[in-house]
N, C-alpha and C positions, 0 to 999 in steps of 0.2 A: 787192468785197474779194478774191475767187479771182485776179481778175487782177493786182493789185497784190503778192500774195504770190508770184505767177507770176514778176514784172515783178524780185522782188527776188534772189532763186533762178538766173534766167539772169542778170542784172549784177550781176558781181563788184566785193565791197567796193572792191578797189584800182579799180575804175571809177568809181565810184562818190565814191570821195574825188578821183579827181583831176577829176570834173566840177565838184567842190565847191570843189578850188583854181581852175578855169579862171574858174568865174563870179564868185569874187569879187579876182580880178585885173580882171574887165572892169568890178567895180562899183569899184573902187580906181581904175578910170582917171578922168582928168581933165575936169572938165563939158562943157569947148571939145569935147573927141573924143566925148564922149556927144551935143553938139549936131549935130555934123557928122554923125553915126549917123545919130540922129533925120533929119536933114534929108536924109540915104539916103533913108531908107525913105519917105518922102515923096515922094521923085522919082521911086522904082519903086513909087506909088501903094499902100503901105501903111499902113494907120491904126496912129500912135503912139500 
């Protein structure tokens, strides 16, 4: 818990919302570019 209170203290609010706008632009994107993602990470041998 000390770290996470740590965690919220150094990242400023306005960081903190626009990580909250950027992730859910990437979840509004389109299945096709989420597939092609996915099929990234798979070529540079990461488990989806």
């Amino acid at each position: 818990k000390p770290k996470s209170s740590f965690l919220r203290t150094v990242i400023k609010e306005e960081d903190i919302s626009k990580v909250i706008i950027r992730d859910a632009s990437i979840l509004s994107v389109g299945e096709d570019k989420l597939k092609s993602r996915a099929s990234l990470f798979l070529r540079w041998g990461f488990d989806t």
